[in-house]
N, C-alpha and C positions, 0 to 999 in steps of 0.2 A: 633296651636293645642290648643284647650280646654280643662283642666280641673275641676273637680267639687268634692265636699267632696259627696260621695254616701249615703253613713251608718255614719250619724255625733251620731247616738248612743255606734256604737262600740270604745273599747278605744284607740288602734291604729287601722290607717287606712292609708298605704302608698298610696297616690293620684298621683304622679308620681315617676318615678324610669328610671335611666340611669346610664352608668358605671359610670359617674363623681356623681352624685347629686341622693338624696332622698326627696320627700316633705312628710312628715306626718303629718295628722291631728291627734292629742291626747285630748281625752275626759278622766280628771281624778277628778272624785267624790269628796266633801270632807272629808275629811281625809284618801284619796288613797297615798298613797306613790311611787313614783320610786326609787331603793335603789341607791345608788353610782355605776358610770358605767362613761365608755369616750368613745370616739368613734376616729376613724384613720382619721375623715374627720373634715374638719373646720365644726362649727354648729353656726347656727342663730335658738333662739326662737323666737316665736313672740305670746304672749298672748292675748287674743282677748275678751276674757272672762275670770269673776272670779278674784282669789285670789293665789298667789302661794311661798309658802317660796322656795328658790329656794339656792342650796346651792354649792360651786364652790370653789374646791382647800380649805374647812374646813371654807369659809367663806359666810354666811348667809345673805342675803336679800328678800324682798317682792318683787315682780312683781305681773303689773295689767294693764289691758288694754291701750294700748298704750306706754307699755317696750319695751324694744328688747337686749335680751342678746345674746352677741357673745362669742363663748369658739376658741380657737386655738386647733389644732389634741389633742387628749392627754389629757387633761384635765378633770379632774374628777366634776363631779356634780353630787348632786341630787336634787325632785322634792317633794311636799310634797302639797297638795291643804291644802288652808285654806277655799276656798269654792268651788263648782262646780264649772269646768275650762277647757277651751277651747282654745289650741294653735297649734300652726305650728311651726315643727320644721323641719330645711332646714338642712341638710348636704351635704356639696359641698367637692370634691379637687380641690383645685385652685392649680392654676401654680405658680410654684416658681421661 
C-alpha cells in the first residue's frame, strides 16, 4: 500500500493511522512552537527540512535534516522552529 503527504501545506497531516502506529507530516513555521506534550506510544522524528530546537525531559538541542530523535512512551518534549520545518513523526507501540 501507498502513501503520500496530500496537503504538505497544512501543519499536521496524519498520512497513515492503524491501532498500533501513526505517521504525521508536521509543517511548522518559524517561530511556531509546539508546547510540552508526551505521548503513550514510542515516537521517532525525522526532520527533513529546516531548523528545529527540540527540547526532551528539560534538555535542549538543534535538529536538522538528517536527525532522528527517538523518545520512549512518556516522555515529555517540545518543538520550537528555528526556521520553516518539515518532519515526520512516527508513533508506534511495539511489543514488549
Amino acid at each position: 500500500m501507498k502513501y503520500s503527504v496530500i496537503d504538505q501545506e497544512k501543519r499536521a497531516h496524519n498520512i497513515y493511522e492503524s491501532e498500533n502506529q501513526v505517521v504525521t507530516h508536521l509543517n511548522i513555521k518559524k517561530g511556531e512552537e509546539i508546547p510540552s506534550h508526551d505521548s503513550p506510544m514510542t515516537v521517532i522524528v525525522v526532520i527533513y527540512q529546516g531548523e528545529v530546537s527540540f527540547t526532551e525531559d528539560g534538555n535542549t538541542f538543534v535538529i536538522k535534516p538528517g536527525d532522528i530523535v527517538s523518545l520512549k512512551p512518556g516522555v515529555s518534549h517540545s518543538l520550537l522552529a528555528k526556521a520553516d520545518s518539515k518532519l515526520m513523526v512516527i508513533k508506534s507501540k511495539l511489543a514488549e
